[in-house]
C-alpha positions in Angstrom: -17.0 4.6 17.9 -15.8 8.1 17.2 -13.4 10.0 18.8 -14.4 13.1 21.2 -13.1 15.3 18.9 -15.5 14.1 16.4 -13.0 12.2 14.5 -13.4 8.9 13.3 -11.4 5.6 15.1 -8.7 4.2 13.4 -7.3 0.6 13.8 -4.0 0.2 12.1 -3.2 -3.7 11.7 0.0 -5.7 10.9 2.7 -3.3 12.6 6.0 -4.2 14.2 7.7 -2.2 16.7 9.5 -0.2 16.3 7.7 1.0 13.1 8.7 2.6 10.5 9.4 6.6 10.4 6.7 7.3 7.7 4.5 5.4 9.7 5.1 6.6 12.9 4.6 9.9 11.5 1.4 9.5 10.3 -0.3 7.9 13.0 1.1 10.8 15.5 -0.1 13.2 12.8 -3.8 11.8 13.0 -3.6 11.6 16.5 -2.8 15.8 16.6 -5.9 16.1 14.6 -8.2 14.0 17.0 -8.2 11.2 15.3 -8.4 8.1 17.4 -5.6 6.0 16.7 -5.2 2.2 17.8 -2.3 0.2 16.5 -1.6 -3.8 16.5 1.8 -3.7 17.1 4.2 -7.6 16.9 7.1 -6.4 18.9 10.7 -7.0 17.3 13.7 -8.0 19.8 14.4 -4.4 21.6 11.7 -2.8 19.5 9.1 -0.5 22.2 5.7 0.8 20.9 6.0 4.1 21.9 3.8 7.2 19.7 2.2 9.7 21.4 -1.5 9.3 21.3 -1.5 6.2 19.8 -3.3 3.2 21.8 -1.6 0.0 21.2 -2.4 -3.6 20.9 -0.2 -6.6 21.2 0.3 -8.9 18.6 1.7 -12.3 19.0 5.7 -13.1 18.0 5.8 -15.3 15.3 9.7 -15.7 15.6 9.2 -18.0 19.1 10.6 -21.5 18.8 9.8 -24.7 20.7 8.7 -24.5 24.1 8.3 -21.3 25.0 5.9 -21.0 20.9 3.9 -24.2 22.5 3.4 -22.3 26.1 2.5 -18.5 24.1 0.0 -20.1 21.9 -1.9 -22.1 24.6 -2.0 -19.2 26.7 -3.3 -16.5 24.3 -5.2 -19.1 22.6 -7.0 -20.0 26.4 -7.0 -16.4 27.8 -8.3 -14.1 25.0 -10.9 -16.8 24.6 -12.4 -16.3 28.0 -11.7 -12.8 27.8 -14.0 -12.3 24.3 -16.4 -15.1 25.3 -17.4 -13.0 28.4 -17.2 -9.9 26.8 -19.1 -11.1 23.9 -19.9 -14.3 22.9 -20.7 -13.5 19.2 -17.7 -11.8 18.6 -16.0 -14.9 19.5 -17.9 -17.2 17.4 -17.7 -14.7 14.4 -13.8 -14.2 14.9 -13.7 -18.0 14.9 -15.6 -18.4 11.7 -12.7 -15.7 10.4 -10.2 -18.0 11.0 -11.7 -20.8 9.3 -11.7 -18.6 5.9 -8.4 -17.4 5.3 -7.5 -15.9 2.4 -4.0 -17.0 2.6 -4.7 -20.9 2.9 -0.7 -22.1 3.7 -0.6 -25.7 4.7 -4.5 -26.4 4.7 -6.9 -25.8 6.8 -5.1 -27.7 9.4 -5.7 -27.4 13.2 -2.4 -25.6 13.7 -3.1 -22.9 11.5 -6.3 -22.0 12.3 -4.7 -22.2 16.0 -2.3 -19.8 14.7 -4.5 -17.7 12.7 -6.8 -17.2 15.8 -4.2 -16.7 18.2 -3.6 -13.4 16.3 -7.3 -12.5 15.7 -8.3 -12.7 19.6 -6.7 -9.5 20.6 -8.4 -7.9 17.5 -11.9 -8.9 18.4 -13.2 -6.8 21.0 -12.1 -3.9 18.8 -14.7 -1.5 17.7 -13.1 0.8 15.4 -14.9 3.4 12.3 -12.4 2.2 9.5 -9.3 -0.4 9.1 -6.3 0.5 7.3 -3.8 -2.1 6.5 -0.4 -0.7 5.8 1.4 -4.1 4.6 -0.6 -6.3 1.5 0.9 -9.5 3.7 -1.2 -7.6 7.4 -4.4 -7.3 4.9 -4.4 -10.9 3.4 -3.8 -12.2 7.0 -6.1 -10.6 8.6 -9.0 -9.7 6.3 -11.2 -12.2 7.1 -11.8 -10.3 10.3 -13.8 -7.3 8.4 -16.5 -9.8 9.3 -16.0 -9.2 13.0 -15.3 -5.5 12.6 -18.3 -4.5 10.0 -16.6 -1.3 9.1 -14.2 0.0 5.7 -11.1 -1.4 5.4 -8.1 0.0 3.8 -5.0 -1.4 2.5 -1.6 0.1 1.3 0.9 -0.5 -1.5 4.1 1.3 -0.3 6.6 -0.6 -2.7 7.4 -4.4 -2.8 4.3 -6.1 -2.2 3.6 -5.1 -5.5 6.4 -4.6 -7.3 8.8 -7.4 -5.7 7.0 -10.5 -4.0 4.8 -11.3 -7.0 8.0 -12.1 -8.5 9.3 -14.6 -5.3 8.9 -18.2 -5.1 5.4 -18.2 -3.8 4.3 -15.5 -6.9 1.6 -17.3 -8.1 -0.4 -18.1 -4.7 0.4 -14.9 -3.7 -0.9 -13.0 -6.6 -4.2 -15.0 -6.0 -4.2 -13.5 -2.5 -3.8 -10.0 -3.2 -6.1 -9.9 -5.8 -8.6 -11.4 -3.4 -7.3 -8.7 -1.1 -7.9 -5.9 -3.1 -11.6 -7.1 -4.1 -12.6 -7.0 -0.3 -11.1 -3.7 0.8 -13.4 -0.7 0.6 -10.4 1.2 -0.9 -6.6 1.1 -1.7 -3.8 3.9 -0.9 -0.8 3.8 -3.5 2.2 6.0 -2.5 3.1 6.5 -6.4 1.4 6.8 -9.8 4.2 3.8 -10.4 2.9 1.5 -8.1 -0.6 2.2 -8.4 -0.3 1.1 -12.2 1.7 -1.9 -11.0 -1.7 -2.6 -8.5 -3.6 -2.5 -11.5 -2.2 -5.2 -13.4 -2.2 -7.5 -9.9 -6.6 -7.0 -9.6 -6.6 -3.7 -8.0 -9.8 -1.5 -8.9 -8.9 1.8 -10.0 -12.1 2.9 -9.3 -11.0 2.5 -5.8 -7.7 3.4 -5.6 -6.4 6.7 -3.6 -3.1 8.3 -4.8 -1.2 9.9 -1.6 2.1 9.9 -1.6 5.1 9.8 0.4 5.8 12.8 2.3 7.7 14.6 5.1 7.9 17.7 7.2 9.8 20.1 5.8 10.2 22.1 9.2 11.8 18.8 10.9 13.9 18.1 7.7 15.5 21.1 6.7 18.8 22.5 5.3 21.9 23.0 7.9 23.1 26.7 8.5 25.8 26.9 6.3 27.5 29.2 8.0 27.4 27.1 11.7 28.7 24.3 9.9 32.5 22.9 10.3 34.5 20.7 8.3 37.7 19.0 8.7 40.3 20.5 6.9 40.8 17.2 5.3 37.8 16.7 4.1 37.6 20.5 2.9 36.9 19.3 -0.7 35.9 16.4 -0.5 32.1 15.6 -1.7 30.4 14.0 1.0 27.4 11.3 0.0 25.4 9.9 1.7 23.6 6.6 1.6 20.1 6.2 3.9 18.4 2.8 3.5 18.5 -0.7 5.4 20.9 -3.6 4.4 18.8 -5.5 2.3 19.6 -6.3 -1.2 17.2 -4.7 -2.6 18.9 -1.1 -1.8 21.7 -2.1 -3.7 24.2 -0.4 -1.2 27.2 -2.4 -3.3 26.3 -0.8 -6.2 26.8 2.7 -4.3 30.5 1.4 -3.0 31.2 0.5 -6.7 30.0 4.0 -7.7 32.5 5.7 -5.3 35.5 3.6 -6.3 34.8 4.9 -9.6 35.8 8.0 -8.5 38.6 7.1 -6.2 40.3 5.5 -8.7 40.5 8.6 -10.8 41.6 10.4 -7.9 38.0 12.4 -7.0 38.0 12.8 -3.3 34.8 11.8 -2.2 33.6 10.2 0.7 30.1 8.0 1.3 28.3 6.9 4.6 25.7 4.2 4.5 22.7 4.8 6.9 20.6 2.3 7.6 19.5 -1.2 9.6 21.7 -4.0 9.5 20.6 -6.3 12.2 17.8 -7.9 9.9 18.9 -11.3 10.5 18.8 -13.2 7.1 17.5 -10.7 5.3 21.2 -8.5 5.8 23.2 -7.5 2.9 25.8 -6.4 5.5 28.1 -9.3 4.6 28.5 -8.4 1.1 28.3 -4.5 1.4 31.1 -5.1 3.4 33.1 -7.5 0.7 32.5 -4.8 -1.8 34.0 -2.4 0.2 37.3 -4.3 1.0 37.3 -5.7 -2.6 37.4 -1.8 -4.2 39.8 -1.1 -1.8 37.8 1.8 -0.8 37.7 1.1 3.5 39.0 4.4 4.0 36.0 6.3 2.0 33.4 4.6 3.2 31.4 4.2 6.5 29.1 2.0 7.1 26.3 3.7 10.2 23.4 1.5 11.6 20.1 2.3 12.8 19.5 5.5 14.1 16.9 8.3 15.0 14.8 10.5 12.6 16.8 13.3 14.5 20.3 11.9 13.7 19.2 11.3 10.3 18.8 14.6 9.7 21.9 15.6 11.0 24.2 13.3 8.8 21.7 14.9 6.1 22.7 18.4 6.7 26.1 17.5 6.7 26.4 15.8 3.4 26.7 17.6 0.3 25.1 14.7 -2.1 22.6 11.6 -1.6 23.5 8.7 -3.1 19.9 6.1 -3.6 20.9 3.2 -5.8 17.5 1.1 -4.8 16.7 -1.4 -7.3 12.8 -1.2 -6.6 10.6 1.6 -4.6 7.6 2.9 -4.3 8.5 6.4 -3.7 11.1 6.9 -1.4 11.2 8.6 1.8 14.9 8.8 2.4 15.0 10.7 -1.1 12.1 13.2 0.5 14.2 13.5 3.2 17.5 14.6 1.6 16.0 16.7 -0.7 14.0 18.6 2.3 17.6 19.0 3.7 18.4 21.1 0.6 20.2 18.1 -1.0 21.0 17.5 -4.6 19.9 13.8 -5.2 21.4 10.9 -7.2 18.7 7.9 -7.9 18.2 4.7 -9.7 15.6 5.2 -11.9 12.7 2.9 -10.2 9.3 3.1 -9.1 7.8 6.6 -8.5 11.2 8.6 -8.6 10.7 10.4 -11.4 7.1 11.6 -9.4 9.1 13.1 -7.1 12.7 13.8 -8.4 12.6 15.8 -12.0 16.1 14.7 -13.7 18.5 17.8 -13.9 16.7 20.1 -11.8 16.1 18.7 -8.3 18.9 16.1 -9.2 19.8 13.6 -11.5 18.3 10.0 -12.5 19.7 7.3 -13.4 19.3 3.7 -14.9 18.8 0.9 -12.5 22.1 -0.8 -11.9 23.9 2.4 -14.0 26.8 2.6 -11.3 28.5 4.3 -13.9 26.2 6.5 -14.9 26.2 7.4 -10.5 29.4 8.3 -10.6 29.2 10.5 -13.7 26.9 12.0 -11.7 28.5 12.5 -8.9 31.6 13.7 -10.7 30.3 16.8 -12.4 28.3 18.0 -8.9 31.5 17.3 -7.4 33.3 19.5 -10.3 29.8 22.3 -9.8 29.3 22.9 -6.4 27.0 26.2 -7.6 24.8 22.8 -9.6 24.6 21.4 -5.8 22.9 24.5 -4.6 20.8 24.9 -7.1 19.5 21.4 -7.1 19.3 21.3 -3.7 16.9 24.1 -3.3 14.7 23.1 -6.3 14.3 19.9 -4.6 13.4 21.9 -1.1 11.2 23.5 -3.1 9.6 20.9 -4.9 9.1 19.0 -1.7 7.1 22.0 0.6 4.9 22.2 -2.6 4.1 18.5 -3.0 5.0 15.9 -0.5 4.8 17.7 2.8 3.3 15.6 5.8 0.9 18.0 6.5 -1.4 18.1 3.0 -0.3 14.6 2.9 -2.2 13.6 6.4 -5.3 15.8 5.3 -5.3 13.5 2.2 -5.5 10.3 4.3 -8.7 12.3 6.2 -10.1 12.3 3.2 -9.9 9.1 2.5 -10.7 7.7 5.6 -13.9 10.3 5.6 -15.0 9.4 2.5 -14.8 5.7 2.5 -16.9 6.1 5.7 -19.7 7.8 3.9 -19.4 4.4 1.9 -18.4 6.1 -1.5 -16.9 4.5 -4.1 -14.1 6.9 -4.9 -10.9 7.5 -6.6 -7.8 10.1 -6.9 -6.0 8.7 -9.3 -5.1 10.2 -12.0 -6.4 9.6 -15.1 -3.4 8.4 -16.7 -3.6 5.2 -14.4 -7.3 4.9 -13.5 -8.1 4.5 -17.4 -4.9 2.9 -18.6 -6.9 -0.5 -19.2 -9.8 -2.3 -21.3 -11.3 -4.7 -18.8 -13.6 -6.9 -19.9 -15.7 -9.7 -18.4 -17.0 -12.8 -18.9 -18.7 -15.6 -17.5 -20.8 -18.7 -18.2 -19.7 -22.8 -17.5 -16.7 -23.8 -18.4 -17.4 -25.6 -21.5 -17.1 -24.8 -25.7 -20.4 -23.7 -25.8 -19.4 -20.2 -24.4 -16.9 -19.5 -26.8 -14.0 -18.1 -24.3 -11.2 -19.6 -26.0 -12.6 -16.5 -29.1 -12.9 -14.1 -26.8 -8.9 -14.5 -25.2 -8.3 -14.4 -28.7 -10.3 -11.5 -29.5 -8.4 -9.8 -26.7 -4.6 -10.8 -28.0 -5.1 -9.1 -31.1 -6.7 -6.2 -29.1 -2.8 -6.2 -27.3 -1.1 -6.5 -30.6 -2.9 -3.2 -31.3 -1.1 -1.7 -28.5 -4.3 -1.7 -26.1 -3.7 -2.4 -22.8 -6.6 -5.0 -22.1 -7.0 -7.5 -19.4 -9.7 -10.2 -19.6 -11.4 -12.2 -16.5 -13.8 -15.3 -17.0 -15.5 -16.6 -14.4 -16.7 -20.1 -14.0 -16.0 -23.3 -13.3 -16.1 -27.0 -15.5 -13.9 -29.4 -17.5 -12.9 -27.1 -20.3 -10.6 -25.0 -17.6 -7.5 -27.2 -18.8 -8.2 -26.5 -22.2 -8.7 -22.8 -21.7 -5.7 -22.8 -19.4 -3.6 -23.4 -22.7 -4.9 -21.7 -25.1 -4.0 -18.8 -22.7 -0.4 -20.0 -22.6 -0.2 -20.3 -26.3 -1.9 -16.8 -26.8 0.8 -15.3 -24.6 -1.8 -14.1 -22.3 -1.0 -15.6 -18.9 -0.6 -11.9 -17.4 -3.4 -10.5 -18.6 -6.0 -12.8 -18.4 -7.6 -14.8 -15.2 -9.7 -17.7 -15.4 -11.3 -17.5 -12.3 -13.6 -20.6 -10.5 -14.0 -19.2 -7.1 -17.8 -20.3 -6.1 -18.5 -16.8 -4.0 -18.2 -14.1 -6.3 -19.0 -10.4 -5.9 -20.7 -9.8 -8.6 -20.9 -6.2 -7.8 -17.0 -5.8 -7.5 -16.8 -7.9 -10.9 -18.9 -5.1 -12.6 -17.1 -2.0 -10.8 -14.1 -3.6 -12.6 -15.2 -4.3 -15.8 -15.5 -1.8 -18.9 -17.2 -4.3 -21.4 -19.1 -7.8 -21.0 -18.2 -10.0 -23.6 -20.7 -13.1 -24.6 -19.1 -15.4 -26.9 -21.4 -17.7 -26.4 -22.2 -20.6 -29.0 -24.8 -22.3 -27.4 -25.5 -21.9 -23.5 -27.2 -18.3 -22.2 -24.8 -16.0 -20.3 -25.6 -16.1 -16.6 -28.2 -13.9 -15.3 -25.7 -11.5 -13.8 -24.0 -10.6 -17.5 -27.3 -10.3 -18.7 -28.3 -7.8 -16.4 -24.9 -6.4 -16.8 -26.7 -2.7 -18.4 -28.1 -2.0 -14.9 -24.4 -1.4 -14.1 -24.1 1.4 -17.3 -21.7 -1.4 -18.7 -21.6 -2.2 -22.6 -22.7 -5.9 -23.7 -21.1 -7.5 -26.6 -22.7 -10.3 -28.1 -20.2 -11.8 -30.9 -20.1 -16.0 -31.8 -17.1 -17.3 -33.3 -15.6 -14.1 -34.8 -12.4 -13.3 -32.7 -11.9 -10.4 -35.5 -15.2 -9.0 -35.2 -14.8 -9.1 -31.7 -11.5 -7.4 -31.4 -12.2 -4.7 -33.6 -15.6 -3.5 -31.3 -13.3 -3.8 -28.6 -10.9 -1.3 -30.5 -13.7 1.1 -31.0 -14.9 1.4 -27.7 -11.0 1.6 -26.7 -10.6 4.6 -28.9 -13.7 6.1 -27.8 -12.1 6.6 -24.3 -8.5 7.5 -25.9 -6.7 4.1 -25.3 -5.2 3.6 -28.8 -2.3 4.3 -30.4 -2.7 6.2 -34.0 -1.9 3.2 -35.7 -5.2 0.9 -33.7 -7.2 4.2 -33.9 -6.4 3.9 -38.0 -7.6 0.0 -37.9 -10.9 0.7 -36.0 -11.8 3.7 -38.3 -11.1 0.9 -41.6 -13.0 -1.7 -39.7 -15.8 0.9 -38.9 
């Protein structure tokens, strides 16, 4: 269905009122440019859905307990049933058969779950919208398996720690299985940094499809104070004021920023610090210990500790600081770094993620190492010592910022993305640097000795002790799966290379991501779909029982597309 203006219609999945700034931002931006904007909002205690010309969709609580869970599941369960059955009975039975296919399989395929899983698909099913985006990994794992229901692109986002943080948790190893799955079923991927985007990669994501925007603001709402309008307690005359803008979770490292500043009370520096941010996040709050930090330094005077509050209010706390203060211990590309430096603010970061896209060390500010609390307050010191250094880093960073992360080119970017992925194209903006950064090769066959794939994991590890980045994915299934399984382990080569024995494969996806077939088969034929691999413009190697040989074509074609170090480039010329 598109819009009156033209425009396409855009279903946004996964939200949670209130959502985030960037977010909300966005969607009101596309909205302004007729876009058609629907949004499946969960609501959070006090949390309203409320952008303007955005159409919303409820979403089920998940945090619901006991009786009153029991009485919310029979009821959506029973009435958006009826309400899709009547409306259309196929959409029911197809949105059924999407909650019997989950990617995310947690506890079987139990009654409950699919209960739970369909409880949350109903209100999605009558839904008729041009493309999907997905702005959480965990909202496109869930609910992917409705693309069946919808029949349109689908889109999915890596903002920060889905990527870089929950492979990582105690339910890594499912979850990489799920995101990879994820990224092989979306019609395109939208990184907010060169960073995470690589980081995407390595976890299954297709370059080929993969869309670089990245975080932006508008420099018209965030913008430098008037200097001469602004007051000061006499007090505080010279005193540098930091400032801290991020929610209480670990992650953000607030005590690391409250060990920073007592660095530089402690050698008498007057310097103050306000921490900005939510703290009512239940479990997930670092309040607790921010707060112990802050009585353990000694340091309650200098430091303040402000909740949640608006864009607006932001921006004025911004405008009256002199320095921000980010000491995040993972990011995609920070907004509330975006923000400051908009404000005409010199910046002081941890060095994580896409900072360095946006923040170039000694001009718009300075980074530092993750966990270098130090190294924060050294900075801090000398632009406390050069307040001339604060203006002039603070509008380099303004600058920087109108030039290349405004909200405006930014939301024409996600147009063009949504436009193009519509026209069905198989497209990318990555740069080069990450859309190449890999050897991928392929292969497939039984799982047996006769197809040679413990040579070819081989072949690639000394392909990666010749500083080539290559990844390797077999596909197949049978009882040598155990044995491959460890001869991966005792190559080193559990990151980089998947045995896969899913029975539905994409064969086309498989062959977007590939660079090279390998068949190392000693006896059985390839399949037909390797064989027929050159329809796809894709090189196939035929080597048996030569890891050596093997490695060193590998090399060659590596060099070919400048992958290799001098030293491998030396080895495949010798070899040649």
């Amino acid at each position: 269905m598109v819009s009156d203006s033209g425009r396409f219609h855009l279903l946004e999945v996964g939200l949670t009122t209130p959502v985030e700034s960037f977010i909300g931002w966005k969607l009101e931006g596309l909205a302004r440019r007729g876009v058609r904007v629907s949004a499946s909002a969960t609501p959070s205690q006090g949390g309203e859905a409320s952008l303007a010309g955005v159409e919303w969709i409820g979403a089920p609580r998940w945090d619901e307990a006991g009786v009153r869970f029991l009485v919310g599941l029979i009821r959506d369960l029973a009435g958006g049933t009826v309400r899709v059955a009547l409306r259309s009975p196929s959409r029911l039975w197809a949105t059924i058969r999407a909650a019997c296919n989950p990617i995310r399989d947690v506890g079987g395929r139990s009654l409950l779950q699919l209960a739970l899983r369909l409880r949350s698909y109903l209100p999605l099913a009558l839904v008729r919208p041009d493309v999907v985006h997905f702005e959480w990994n965990m909202a496109a794992i869930h609910h992917l398996p409705m693309a069946e229901v919808w029949r349109c692109p689908t889109v999915v986002s890596c903002h920060g720690s889905d990527v870089n943080l929950r492979p990582h948790a105690a339910d890594g190893e499912p979850y990489s299985r799920w995101l990879r799955e994820s990224f092989e079923r979306v019609s395109a991927a939208h990184c907010v940094s060169e960073a995470i985007a690589a980081r995407a990669v390595e976890l299954g994501m297709s370059p080929r499809r993969a869309w670089l925007i990245r975080s932006a603001v508008d420099p018209d709402f965030f913008r430098p104070a008037d200097r001469r309008a602004r007051t000061v307690r006499a007090a505080d005359a010279t005193a540098l004021r930091v400032i801290t803008v991020a929610d209480f979770r670990w992650l953000k490292a607030h005590e690391h920023s409250v060990r920073a500043i007592a660095c530089l009370t402690r050698e008498g520096v007057a310097v103050t610090l306000e921490i900005v941010g939510t703290w009512d996040l239940g479990a997930d709050s670092d309040r607790e210990r921010v707060e112990r930090a802050i009585a353990r330094e000694s340091v309650g005077e200098r430091v303040s500790l402000i909740g949640a509050v608006s864009s607006a209010h932001v921006r004025e706390r911004l405008q009256a600081a002199d320095v921000l203060l980010h000491s995040s211990l993972t990011e995609g590309l920070p907004t509330a770094v975006l923000e400051a430096m908009a404000c005409g603010l010199p910046v002081v970061v941890s060095d994580c993620g896409g900072v360095r896209e946006a923040v170039r060390d000694g001009i718009d500010g300075f980074v530092v190492p993750v966990r270098g609390v130090s190294e924060a307050a050294d900075a801090l010191r000398r632009l406390h010592r050069e307040p001339s250094l604060r203006a002039t880093m603070g509008q380099a960073g303004r600058k920087r910022v109108e030039a290349h992360f405004s909200l405006a080119a930014q939301l024409e970017s996600f147009i063009t993305m949504y436009e193009a992925v519509l026209r069905g194209e198989v497209r990318s903006s990555m740069p080069p640097a990450v859309a190449d950064a890999q050897l991928r090769v392929l292969s497939a066959g039984p799982l047996s000795w006769r197809q040679g794939f413990d040579d070819a994991m081989h072949a690639v590890r000394i392909v990666r002790e010749a500083g080539i980045d290559c990844r390797q994915r077999i596909l197949g299934d049978g009882p040598y799966l155990n044995a491959l399984r460890f001869v991966r382990h005792q190559l080193e080569l559990e990151p980089y290379v998947e045995l896969r024995t899913e029975r539905r494969v994409d064969w086309g996806r498989q062959l977007e991501w590939a660079d090279v077939i390998v068949d190392a088969s000693l006896a059985d034929p390839p399949p037909d779909e390797v064989r027929a691999s050159r329809t796809g413009g894709l090189e196939l190697i035929r080597i048996q029982a030569d890891p050596d040989a093997l490695a060193q074509r590998l090399i060659s074609i590596a060099a070919a597309r400048g992958l290799v170090k001098p030293e491998a480039r030396a080895t495949a010329s010798t070899a040649a």
